[in-house]
C-alpha positions as CSV (number, residue, x, y, z in Angstrom):
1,X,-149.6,-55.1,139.6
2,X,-146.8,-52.8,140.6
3,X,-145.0,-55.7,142.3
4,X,-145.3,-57.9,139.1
5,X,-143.7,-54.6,137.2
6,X,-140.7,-54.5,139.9
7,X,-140.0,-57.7,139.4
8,X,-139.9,-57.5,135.8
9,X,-137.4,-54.9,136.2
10,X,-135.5,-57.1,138.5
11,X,-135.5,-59.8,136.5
12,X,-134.1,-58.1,133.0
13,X,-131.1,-56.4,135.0
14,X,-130.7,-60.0,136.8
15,X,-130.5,-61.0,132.4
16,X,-128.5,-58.1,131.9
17,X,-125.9,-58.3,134.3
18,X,-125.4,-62.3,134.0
19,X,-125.0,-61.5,130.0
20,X,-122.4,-59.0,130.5
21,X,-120.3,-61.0,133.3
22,X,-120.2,-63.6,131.3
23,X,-119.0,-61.8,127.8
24,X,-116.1,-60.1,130.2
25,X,-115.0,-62.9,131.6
26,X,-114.3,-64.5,128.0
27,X,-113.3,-61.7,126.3
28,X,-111.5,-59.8,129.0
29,X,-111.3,-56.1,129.4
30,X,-108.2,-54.7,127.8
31,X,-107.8,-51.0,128.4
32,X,-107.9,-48.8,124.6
33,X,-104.1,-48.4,125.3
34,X,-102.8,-52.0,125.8
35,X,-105.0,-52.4,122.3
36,X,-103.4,-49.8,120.4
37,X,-100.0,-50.9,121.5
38,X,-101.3,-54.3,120.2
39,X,-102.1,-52.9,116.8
40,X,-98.6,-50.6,116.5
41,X,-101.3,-47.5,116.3
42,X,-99.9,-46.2,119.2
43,X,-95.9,-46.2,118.3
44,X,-96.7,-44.5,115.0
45,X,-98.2,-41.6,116.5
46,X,-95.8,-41.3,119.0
47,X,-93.1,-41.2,116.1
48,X,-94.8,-38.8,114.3
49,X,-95.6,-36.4,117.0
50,X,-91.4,-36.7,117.6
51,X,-91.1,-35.8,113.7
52,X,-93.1,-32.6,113.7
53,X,-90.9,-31.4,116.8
């Protein structure tokens, strides 16, 4: 019974992983500031920090 369990376990973080490999390798895994760069969010606070000095 216990072994049945184990592999259970094994088996949905086998799923799991697979899932997830998969989704990075299309999507790819941009870091959050390449994205804001992307979007101009990051250049508009910057300005606005120099502003306020």
């Amino acid at each position: 019974m216990i072994i049945a369990h184990v592999l259970l376990l094994v088996t949905i973080g086998t799923v799991l992983f697979v899932l997830l490999s998969r989704f990075l390798a299309e999507t790819g895994l941009v870091p959050v500031e390449q994205q804001m760069e992307e979007m101009g969010i990051h250049k508009i606070e910057a300005t606005e920090k120099d502003k306020g000095n």
